[in-house]
N, C-alpha and C positions, 0 to 999 in steps of 0.2 A: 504494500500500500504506500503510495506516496500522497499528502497532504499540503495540496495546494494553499498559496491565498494569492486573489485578486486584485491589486490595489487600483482601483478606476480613480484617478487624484486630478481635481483640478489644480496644474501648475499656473506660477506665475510667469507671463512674457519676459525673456531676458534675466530672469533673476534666480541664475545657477545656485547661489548660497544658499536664497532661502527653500528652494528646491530639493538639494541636496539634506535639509534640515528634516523638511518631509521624510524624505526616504527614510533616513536614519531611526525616524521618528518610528515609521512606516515597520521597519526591519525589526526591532522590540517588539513592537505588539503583536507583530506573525508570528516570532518566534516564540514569547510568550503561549501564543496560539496552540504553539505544536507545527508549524509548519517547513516543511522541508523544502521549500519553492517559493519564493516571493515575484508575483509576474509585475511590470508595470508598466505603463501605456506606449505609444509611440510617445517620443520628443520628452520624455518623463521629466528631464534635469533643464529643458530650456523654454517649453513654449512650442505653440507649433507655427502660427505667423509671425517669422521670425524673418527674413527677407535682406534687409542689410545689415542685420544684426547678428546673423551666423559667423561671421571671423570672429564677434567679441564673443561669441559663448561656447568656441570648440574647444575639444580635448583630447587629448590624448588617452588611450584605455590602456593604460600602464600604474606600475605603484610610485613613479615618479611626479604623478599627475597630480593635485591638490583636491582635486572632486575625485579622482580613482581609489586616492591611498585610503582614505576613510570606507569608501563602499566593496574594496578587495579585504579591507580589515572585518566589516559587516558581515561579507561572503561567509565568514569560518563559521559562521552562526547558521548560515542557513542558506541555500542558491539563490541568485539573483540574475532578474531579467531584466535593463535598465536602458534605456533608450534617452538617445545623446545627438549632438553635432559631432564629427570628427573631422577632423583636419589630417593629413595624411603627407607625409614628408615633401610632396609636389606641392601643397600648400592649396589642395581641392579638400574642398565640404562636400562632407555624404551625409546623410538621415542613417544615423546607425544605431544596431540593438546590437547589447556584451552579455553575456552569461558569464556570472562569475559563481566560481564555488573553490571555496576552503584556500582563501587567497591567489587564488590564479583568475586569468584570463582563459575560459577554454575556448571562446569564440565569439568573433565579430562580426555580423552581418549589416550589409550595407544594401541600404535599398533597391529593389532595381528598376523600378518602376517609378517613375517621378512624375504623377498628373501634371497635367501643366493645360486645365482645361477648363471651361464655368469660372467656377469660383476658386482655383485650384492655379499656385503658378510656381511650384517648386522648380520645375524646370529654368527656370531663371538664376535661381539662387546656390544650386546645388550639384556636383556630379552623380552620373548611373552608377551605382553599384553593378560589378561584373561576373557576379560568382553565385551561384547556390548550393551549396554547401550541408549535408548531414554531418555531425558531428556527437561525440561520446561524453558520455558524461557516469555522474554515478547512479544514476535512474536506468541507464540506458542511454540511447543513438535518438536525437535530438535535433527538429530540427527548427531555425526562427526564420518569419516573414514579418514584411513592414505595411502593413494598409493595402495601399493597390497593388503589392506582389503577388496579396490572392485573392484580387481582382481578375486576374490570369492564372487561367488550366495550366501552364508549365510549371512555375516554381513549386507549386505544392506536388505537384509530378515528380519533379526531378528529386525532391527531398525523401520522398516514397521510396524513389530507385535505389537512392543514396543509400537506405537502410533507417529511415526515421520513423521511429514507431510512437513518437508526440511531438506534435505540431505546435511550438509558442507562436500564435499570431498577436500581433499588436496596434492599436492604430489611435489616432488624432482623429474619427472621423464624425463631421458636421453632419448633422440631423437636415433633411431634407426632404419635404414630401409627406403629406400625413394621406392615410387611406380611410377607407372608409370605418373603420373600429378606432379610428381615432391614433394610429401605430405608427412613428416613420415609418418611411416606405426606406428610407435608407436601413433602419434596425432589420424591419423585416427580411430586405436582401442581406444584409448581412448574415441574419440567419440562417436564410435558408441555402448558401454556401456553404456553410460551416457545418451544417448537418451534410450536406454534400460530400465534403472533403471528406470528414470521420467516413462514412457509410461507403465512400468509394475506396478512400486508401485504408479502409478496416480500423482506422488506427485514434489517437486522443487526439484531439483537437482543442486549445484551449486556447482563450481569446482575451483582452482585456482592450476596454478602449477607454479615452480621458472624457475628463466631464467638465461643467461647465462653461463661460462665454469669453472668447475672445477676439477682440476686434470686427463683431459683429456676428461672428460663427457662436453655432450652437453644438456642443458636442454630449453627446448623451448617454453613456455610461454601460451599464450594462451587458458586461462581463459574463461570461461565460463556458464551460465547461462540455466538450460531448465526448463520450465512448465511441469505440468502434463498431455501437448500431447507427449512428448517429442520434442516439438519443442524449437529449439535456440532465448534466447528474446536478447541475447547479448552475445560478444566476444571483447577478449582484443588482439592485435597484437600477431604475432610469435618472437621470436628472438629479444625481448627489454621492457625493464622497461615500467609497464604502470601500470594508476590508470583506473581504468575502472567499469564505474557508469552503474549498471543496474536496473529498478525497476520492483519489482514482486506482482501484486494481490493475495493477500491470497482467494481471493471470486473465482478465479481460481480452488481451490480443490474443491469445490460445486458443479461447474458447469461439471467439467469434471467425476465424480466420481456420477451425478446423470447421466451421460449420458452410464457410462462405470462402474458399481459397482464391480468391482474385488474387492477391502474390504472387501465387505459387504457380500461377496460369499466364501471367501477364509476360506478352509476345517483345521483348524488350530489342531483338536483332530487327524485328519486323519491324519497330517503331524505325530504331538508328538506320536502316536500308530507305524507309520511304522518307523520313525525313529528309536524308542526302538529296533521294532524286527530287522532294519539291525544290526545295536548297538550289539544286542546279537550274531547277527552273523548266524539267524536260516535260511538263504537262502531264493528264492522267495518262495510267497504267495502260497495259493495253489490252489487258485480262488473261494473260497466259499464266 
């Protein structure tokens, strides 16, 4: 059993200190809890309309770093999922999420997806991340996406192939659209992706997004949890701060995955063959 918590947190724009203050704050009362996972939103340490103000809030995810030292020091307590600006020796800003556990860095994922569309203009401000990436940890093979990463069928694909048997997804994402039960219609899509992911790659899918308003954006909270039916094991409120405890059986992936073996089926030569030939651009197959 591994015992999650949620932390859906309205940050403040720009103000890494008191940001950092959270977390910290944040990291006692999980651990308190009993949890062995602390998830927390996109942009957790900076804000998400941050635009010219990305050089002044990036960082480095090392124990050299003045915002690292303290939350690789937090790590020994309990894993952390913490989402940042980074700056990278060429001196480009990515939207990136670190997993830390038991004082180490075990991975840094960099966006790869940068709306830049509506209401959305990260593409201006920020470089693509180039990599997707599963990665090990002590739960297991692990993998993180950023917002519209899984907005797109590949990154949660390739995480699958990678070997990741729980999915941290994370995001900043603004409330847009109400339907007719009165529900964003962005919450709703959101969901019903997320019950997608779990139920197609068999596997956990957990999610956390930030809440409250900034700079006119509404972001709406509500966090959570699915197994590898795609069913909901937990949820955190809409529209307000919450810490929200969920616990997930890993013996879950066994049972669902002897009953349902997409893995163990999944044509991976056949994907890499026809992807090349769309790639070259030779048009469809010829049915031989």
């Amino acid at each position: 059993m591994i015992k999650l918590a949620l932390a859906q947190i309205n940050t403040r724009l720009g103000d890494v200190e008191a940001n950092l203050e959270k977390h910290l704050a944040l990291v006692e009362q999980a651990h308190a809890g009993g949890a062995d996972l602390l998830v927390f939103p996109e942009l957790s340490l900076t804000g998400y309309v941050l635009q010219d103000l990305a050089p002044m809030v990036s960082h480095h995810p090392n124990d050299d770093d003045p915002v690292f030292r303290p939350l690789l020091q937090a790590s020994q307590k309990l894993d952390l999922m913490v989402g940042f600006v980074e700056e990278d020796t060429r001196n480009r800003f990515f939207i990136s999420a670190a997993y830390l556990s038991r004082g180490q860095v075990l991975h840094v994922h960099r966006k790869v997806y940068l709306p830049t569309y509506g209401l959305f203009d990260e593409g201006r401000f920020f470089a693509w991340g180039d990599s997707v990436q599963a990665f090990d940890t002590r739960f297991g093979r692990v993998g993180m996406l950023i917002c519209e990463d899984f907005w797109h069928a590949s990154p949660p694909y390739l995480l699958w192939l990678d070997g990741a048997d729980i999915f941290l997804l994370h995001s900043a994402s603004p409330g847009r659209g109400l339907g007719a039960d009165d529900q964003l219609e962005t919450a709703r899509w959101v969901d019903h992706i997320n019950r997608a992911y779990a139920s197609l790659f068999t596997s956990f899918v957990i999610h956390t997004n930030r809440v409250g308003y900034e700079d006119g954006l509404h972001f709406w909270g509500s966090a959570a949890v699915y197994d590898p039916n795609g069913e909901v094991l937990g949820r955190g409120p809409y529209d307000e701060e919450a810490l929200t405890f969920v616990e997930i059986d890993l013996n879950q992936l066994h049972r669902t995955r002897a009953r349902l073996p997409l893995l163990r089926d999944e044509r991976t030569a056949l994907v890499q063959r026809e992807m090349s030939r769309i790639l070259a651009g030779r048009g469809s197959a010829s049915g031989r």
